[in-house]
N, C-alpha and C positions, 0 to 999 in steps of 0.2 A: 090506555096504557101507552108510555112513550117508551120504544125499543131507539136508544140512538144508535147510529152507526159507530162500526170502530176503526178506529184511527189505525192504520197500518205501518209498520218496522220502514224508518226514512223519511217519517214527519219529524222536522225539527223538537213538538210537544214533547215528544217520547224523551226526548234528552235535555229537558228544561228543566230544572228545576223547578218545583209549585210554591207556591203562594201561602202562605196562614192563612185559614179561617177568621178574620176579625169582624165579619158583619154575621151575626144569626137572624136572618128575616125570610119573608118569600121567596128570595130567589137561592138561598141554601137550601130552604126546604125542596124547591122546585129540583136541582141538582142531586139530591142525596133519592126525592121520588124516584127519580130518570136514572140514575146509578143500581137503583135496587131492582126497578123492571127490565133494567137493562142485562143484568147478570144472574135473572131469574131463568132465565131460558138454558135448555137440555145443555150440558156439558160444558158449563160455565161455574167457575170456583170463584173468580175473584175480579174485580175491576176497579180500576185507578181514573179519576175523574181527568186525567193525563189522555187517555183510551179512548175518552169520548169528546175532546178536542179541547179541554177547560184545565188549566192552569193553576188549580186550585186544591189543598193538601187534604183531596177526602177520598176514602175507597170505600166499597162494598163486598160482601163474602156473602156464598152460598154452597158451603161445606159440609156434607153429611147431615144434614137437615136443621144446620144452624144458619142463619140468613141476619142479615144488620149490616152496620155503617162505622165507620171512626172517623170522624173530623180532626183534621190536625194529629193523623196518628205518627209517633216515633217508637222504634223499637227499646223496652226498657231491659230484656232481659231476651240473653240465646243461652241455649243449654252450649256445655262444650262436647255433650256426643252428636256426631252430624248422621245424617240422612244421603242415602243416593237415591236417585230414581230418574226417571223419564220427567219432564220437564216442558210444558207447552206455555203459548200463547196467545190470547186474542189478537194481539200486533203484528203478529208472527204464525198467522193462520198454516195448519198442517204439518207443523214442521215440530217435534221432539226431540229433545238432548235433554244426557244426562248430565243432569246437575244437582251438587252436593249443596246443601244448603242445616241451617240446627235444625235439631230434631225435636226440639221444644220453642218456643217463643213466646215469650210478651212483648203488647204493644199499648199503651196507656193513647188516650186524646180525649174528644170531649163528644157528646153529644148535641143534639139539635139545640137542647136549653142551656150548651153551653158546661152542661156537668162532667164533672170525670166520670170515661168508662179504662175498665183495662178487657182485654179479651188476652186470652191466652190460650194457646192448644199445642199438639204433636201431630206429627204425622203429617197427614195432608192439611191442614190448616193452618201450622206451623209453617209450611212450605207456601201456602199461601196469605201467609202475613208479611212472609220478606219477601216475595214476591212484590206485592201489592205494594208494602211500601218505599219497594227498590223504584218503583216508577214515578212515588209522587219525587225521589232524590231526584229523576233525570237516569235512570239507570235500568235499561231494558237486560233482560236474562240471562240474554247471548255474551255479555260479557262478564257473565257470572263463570262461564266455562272453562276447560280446561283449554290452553294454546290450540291445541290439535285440532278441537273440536270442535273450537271457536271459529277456525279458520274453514270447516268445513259447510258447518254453518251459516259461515256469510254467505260461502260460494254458492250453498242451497236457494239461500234468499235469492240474493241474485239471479239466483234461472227459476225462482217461481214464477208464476205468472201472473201473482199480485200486487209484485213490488215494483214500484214505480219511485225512485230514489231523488229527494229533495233534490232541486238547484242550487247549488253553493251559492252562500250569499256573496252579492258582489258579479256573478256570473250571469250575465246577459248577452245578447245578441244584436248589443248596438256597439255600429262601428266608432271609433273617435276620429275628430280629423286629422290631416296629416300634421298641423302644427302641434299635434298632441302625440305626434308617434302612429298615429292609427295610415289603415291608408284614406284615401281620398273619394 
């Protein structure tokens, strides 16, 4: 069994946008395995191959004793009555907000052979399909929130104790020399 580790809220991945599935071979399959034992573990709904540090548009669900994969999933249908509730995530260890999200969804993409599947559900699965695939967009949850909350949020993250926040690219620790402006 491959358990990967999960990517935490400040890796640049989380806010990338992912990739199409255009190869179906070994190392799909090897991804979509490592995705499903990955979020087979207690108190785990959903996970975006973003999460596990790959760049690529596939997540896994383990919702109420329905378990699978979407390759290449897009959302094709939200109800227009919404949902509130408590709100977690792997990237975002410990920390819950409430966020509104539909209360129905579809999500069409393809399987390992490349076939169309749709999955669709309410409730907590429906919550964990825009979830899931807010992450392969580049789009973690926290900015799913309301201003207040959001703002609350961050300042959470920031006094976790597991957050450890990218270096702006471009930001390093080398000096320039002085014919460049830097000192000498």
């Amino acid at each position: 069994m491959t358990m990967r580790p999960i990517v935490r809220f400040g890796d640049p991945v989380l806010v990338t946008p992912t990739t199409p599935v255009t190869k179906f071979d070994q190392h799909t399959e090897a991804l979509v395995r490592d995705l499903l034992e990955t979020v087979d573990a207690p108190g785990r709904a959903g996970l975006a191959a973003t999460q596990i540090g790959v760049g690529l548009r596939v997540f896994s669900y383990n919702v109420e004793g329905r378990t699978g994969y979407v390759i290449n999933p897009e959302i094709a249908e939200l109800s227009e009555e919404v949902q509130s509730g408590e709100e977690g995530c792997l990237s975002v260890p410990g920390l819950w907000y409430p966020t509104r999200r539909a209360e129905r969804a579809v999500v069409t993409g393809v399987d390992l052979r490349n076939e169309p599947v749709t999955l669709e559900g309410t409730g907590l699965m429906a919550r964990c399909l825009q979830h899931e695939t807010d992450h392969l967009d580049g789009v973690v949850y926290v900015e799913r929130l309301d201003p207040e909350v959001r703002k609350r949020a961050l300042r959470d993250i920031r006094r976790s104790d597991w957050f450890m926040p990218a270096e702006p690219p471009g930001q390093t620790d080398v000096r320039l020399p002085s014919a460049f402006g830097g000192a000498s």
